[in-house]
C-alpha positions as CSV (number, residue, x, y, z in Angstrom):
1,X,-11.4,6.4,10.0
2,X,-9.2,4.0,12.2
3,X,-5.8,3.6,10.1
4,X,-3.9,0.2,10.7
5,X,-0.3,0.0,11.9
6,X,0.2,-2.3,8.7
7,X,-1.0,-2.3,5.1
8,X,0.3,-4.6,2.5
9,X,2.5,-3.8,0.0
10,X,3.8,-5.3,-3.4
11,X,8.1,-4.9,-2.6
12,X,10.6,-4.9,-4.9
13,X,13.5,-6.4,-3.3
14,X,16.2,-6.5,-6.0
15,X,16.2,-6.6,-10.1
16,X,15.6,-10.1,-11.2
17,X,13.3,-11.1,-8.6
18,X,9.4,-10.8,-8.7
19,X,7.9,-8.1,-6.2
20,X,7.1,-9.7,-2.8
21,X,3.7,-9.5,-0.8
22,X,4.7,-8.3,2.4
23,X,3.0,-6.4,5.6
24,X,4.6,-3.2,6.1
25,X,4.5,-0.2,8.3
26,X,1.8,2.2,7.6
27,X,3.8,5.4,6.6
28,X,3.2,8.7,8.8
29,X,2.9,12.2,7.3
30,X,5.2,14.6,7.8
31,X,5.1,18.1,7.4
32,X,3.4,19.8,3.8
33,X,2.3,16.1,3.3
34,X,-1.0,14.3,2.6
35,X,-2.1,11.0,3.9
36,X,-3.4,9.0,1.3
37,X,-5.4,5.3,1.1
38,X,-4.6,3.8,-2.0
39,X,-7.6,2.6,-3.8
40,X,-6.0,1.9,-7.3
41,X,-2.8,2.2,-9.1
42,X,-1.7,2.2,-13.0
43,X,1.2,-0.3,-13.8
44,X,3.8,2.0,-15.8
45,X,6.4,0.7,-18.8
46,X,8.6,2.7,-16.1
47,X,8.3,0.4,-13.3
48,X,9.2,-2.1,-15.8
49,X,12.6,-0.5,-16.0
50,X,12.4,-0.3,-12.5
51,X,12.1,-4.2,-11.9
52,X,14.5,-4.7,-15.0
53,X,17.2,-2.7,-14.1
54,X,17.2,-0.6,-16.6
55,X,16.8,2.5,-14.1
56,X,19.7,1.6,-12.1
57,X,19.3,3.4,-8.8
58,X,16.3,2.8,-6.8
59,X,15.6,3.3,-3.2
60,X,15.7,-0.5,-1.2
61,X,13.3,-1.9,-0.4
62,X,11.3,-0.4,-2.9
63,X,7.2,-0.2,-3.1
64,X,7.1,0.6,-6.8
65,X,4.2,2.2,-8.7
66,X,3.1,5.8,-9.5
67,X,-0.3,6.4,-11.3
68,X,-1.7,6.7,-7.6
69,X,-5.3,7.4,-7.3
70,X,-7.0,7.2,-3.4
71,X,-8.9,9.8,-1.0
72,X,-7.6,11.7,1.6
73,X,-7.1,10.4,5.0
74,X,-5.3,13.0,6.9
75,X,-3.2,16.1,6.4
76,X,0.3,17.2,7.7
77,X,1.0,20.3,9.0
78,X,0.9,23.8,6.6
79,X,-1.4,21.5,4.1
80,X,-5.1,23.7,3.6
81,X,-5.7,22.6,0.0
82,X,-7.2,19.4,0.5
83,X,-9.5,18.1,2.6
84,X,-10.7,15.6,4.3
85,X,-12.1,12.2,1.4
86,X,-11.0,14.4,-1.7
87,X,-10.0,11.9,-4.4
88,X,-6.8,13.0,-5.4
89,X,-3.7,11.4,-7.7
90,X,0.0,10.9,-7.4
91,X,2.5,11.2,-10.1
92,X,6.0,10.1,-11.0
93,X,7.8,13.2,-9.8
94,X,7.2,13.2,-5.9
95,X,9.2,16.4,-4.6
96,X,11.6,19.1,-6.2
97,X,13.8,21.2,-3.7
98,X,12.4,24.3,-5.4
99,X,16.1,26.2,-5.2
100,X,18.6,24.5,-7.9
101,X,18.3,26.7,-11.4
102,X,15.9,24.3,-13.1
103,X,13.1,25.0,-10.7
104,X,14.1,28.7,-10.2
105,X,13.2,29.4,-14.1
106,X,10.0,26.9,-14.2
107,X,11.8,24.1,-15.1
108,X,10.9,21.7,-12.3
109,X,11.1,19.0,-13.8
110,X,14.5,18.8,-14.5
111,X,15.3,19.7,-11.1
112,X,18.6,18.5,-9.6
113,X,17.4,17.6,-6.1
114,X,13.9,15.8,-7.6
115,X,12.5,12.5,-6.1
116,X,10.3,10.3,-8.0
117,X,7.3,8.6,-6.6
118,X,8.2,4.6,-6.9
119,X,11.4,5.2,-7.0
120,X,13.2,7.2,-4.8
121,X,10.2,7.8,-2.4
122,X,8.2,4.2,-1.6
123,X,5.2,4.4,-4.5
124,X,1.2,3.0,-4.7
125,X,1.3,-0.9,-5.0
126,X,0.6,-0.3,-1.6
127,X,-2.8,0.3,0.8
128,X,-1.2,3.8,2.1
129,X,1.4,5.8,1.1
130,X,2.2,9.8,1.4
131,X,3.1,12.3,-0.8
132,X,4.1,16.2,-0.8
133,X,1.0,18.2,-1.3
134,X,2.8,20.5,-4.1
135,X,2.7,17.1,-6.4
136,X,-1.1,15.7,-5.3
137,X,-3.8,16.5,-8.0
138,X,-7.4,16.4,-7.4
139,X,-9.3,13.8,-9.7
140,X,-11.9,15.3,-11.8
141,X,-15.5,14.2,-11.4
142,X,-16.6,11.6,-13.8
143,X,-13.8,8.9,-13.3
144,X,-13.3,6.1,-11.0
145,X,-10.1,5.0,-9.3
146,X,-9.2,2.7,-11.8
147,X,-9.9,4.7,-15.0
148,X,-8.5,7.7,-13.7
149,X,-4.8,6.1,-12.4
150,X,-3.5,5.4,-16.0
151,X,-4.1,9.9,-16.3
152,X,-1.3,10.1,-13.5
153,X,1.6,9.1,-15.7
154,X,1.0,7.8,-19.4
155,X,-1.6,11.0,-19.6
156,X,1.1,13.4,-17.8
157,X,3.8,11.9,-20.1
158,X,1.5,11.5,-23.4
159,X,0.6,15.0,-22.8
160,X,3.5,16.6,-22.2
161,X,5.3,15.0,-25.0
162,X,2.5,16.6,-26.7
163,X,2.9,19.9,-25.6
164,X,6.9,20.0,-26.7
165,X,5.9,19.8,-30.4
166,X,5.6,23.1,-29.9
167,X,3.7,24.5,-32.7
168,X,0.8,24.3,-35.4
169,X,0.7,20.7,-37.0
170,X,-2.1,19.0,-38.7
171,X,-0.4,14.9,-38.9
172,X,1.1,13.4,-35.8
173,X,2.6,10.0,-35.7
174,X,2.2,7.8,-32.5
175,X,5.0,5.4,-32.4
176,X,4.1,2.4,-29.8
177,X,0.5,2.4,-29.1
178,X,0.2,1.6,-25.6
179,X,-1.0,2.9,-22.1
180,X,-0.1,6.7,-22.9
181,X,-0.6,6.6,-26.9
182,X,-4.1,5.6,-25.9
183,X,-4.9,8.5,-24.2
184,X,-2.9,10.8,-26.1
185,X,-4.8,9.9,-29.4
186,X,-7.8,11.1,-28.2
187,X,-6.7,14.4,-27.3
188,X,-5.4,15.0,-30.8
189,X,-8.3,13.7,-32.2
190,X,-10.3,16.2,-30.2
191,X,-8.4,18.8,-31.3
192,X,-9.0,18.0,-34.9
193,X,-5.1,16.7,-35.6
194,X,-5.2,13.4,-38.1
195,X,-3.3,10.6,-36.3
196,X,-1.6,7.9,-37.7
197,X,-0.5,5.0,-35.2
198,X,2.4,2.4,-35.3
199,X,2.4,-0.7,-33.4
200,X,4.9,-3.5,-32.9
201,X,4.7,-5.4,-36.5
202,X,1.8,-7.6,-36.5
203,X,-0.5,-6.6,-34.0
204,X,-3.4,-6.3,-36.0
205,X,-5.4,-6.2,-32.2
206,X,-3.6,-2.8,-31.4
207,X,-3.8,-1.3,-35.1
208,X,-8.0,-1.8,-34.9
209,X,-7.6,-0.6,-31.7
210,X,-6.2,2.7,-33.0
211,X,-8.7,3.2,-35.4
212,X,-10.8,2.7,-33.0
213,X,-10.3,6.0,-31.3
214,X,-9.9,8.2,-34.4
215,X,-6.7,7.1,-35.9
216,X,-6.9,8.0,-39.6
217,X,-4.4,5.0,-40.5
218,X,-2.7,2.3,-38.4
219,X,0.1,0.3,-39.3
220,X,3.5,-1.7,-38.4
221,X,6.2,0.5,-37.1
222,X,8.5,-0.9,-39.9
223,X,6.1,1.0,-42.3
224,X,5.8,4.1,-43.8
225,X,3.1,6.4,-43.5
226,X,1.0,7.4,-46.5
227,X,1.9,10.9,-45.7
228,X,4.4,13.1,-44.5
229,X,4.1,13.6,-40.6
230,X,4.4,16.9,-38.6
231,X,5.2,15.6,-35.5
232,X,5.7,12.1,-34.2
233,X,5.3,10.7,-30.5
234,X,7.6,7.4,-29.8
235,X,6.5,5.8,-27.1
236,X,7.8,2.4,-27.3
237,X,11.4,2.1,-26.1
238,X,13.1,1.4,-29.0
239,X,16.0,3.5,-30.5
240,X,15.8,2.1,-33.8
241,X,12.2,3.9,-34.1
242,X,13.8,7.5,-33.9
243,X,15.3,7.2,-37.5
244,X,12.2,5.6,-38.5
245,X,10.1,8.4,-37.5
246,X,12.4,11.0,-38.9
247,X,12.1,9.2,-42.7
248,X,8.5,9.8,-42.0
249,X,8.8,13.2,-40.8
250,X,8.1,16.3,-43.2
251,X,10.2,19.3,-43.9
252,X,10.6,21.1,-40.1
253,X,9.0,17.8,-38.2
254,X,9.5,17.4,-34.2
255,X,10.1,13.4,-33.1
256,X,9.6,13.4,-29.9
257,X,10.6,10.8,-27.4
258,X,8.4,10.3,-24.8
259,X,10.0,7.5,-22.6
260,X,12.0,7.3,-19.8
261,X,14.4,4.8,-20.6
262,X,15.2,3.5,-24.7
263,X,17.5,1.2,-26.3
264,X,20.3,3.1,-28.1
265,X,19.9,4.8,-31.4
266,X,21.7,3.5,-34.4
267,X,23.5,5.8,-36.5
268,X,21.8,7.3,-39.7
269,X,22.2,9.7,-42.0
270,X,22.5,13.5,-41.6
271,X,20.4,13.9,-44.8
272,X,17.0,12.4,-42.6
273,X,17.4,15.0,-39.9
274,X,18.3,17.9,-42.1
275,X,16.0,20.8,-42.9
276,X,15.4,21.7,-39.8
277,X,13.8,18.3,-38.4
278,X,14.2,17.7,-34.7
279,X,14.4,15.5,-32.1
280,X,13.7,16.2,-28.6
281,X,13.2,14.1,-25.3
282,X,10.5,14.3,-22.4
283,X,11.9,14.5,-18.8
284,X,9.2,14.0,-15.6
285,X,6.1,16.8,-15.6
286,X,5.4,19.8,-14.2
287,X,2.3,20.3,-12.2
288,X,1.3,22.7,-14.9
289,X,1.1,19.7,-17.4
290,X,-1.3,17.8,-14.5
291,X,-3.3,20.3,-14.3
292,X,-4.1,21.1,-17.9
293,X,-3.8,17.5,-18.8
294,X,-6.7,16.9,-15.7
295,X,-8.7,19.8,-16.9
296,X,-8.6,19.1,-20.7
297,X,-9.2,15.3,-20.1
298,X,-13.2,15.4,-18.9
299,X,-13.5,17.6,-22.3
300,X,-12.6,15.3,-24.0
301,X,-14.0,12.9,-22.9
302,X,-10.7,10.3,-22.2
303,X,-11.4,7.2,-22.0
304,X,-9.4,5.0,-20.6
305,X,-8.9,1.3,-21.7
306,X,-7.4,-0.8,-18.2
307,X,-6.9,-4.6,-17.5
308,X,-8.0,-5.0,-13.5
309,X,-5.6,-6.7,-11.1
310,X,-5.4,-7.2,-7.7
311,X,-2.7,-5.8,-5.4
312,X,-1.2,-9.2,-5.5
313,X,-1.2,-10.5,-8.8
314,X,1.0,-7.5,-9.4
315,X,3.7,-9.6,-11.0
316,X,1.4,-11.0,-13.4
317,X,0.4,-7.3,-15.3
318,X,3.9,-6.6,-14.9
319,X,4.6,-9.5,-17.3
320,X,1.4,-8.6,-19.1
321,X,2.8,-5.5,-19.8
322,X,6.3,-6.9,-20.9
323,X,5.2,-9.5,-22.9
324,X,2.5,-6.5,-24.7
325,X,-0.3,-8.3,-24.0
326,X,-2.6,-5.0,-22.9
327,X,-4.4,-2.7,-24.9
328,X,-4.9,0.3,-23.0
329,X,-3.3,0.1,-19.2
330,X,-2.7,-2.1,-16.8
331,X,-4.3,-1.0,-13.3
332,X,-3.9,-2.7,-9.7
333,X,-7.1,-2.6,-7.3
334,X,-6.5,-2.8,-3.9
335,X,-10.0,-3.4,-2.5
336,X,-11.2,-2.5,1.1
């Protein structure tokens, strides 16, 4: 196919201001890269922290976004495991150098030297981008562009934070029942775990929508469960929901935080964390989360629930997704 010299691109020129439509250079690839055309890209709470400054050190000019889903174009140098119109994703973490100690013992995704995808590294509200073939995933069969973007990042994230419980559980709590709770849920379900789902206080909308997929209860955050959880998820950024989810939690439970970015944690008592409760925080993936998480997912089968919105009215889902108007995700569509 006959690539332009200039796609357009969603910017993010500096916090406070809305992204900018702008025509910029088509990027090259380089090296142990793959050339990708963007056909659809998830709208992340992350690149809400991006645009709010709550993650404080981006790359710009920034092109944001990193729940990429498009088909090969062309292939860089040393790259043999695509080919040629494969529909393939991009996640958050971009590259990892592969030498610092995190990545020698498996631990990639804390490396030191790692680059994030909308970030650090221009991202997918874009018609082009590239990205290192050792973080590009092939899409299973059975989902289009749109449905499969929100699996690059709330399903990497939902899943791992999954995977750090760690051990045999029956109840799991989902706090903040967005994007990645929504595809979290149904893997649990699927697995035969008994869900019980909190949502901002109020939204009656998001608590049906829980039951909806298997949750065996739904209620306000501020509430307590009718049982004593295993394991809880908190996906909403809000530090006041980690000593709510440990009150919930039963003897040895495992809170997890799944986010990126949360307001702080008030104090609370020893006496809520004691025997032998835990709380523990997500960093990034690893490629072996993606792959499970894309193998496990047709299985299912996920579905995902996404909002459609054109590569320009990117500003609008953003404050869709701030103002928690979505149920599900939030996905642009760049057409052509």
């Amino acid at each position: 196919m006959s690539v332009p010299h200039k796609m357009k691109a969603m910017v993010f020129e500096s916090q406070g201001k809305p992204l900018v439509l702008k025509q910029v250079p088509v990027p090259e690839p380089g090296d142990n890269h793959v050339f990708i055309q963007i056909h659809a890209c998830g709208v992340c709470r992350t690149d809400l922290h991006i645009v709010d400054g709550e993650l404080t050190n981006p790359k710009l000019p920034l092109i944001i976004g990193h729940e990429i889903v498009g088909s090969v174009v062309s292939l860089g140098k040393n790259v043999s495991e695509f080919k040629i119109g494969d529909k393939v994703g991009v996640p958050w973490l971009g590259y990892t150098c592969g030498k610092c100690k995190y990545c020698l013992r498996g631990e990639e995704n804390l490396c030191e030297n790692a680059k994030f995808t909308g970030y650090t590294i221009d991202g997918g509200f874009a018609e082009y981008t590239t990205a290192d073939r050792r973080y590009v995933f092939k899409i299973p069969a059975g989902y289009d562009d749109n449905h499969a973007a929100p699996l690059l990042c709330a399903g990497l994230i939902g899943y791992r934070s999954y995977r750090l419980i760690g051990k045999d559980f029956e109840t799991l709590g989902i706090y903040g029942f967005g994007a990645a709770a929504h595809i979290i849920a149904q893997i649990a379900v699927h697995q035969g775990k008994k869900v019980y789902a909190f949502t901002k206080p109020g939204d009656k909308d998001g608590q049906v929508f829980a039951r909806k997929l298997g949750a065996v209860w739904a209620g306000d955050s501020t509430e307590q469960p009718p049982v004593k959880l295993d394991a809880s998820i908190i996906f909403a950024p809000v530090g006041s929901l980690v000593p709510a989810a440990l009150k919930a939690s039963d003897r040895g439970g495992v809170v997890v935080c799944g986010g990126i970015h949360m307001s702080d944690i008030p104090q609370f008592p020893y006496e809520i964390l004691w025997e032998e409760r835990q709380i523990k925080s997500v960093a990034n993936l690893t490629r072996q989360d993606g792959e499970e998480l894309l193998e496990i997912a047709p299985k299912v089968p996920v579905k995902t629930e996404v909002t459609i919105y054109p590569l320009e009215r990117a500003n609008e889902a953003l404050n869709d997704l701030r103002s928690g108007k979505l149920q599900g995700a939030a996905v642009l569509e760049m057409g052509g």
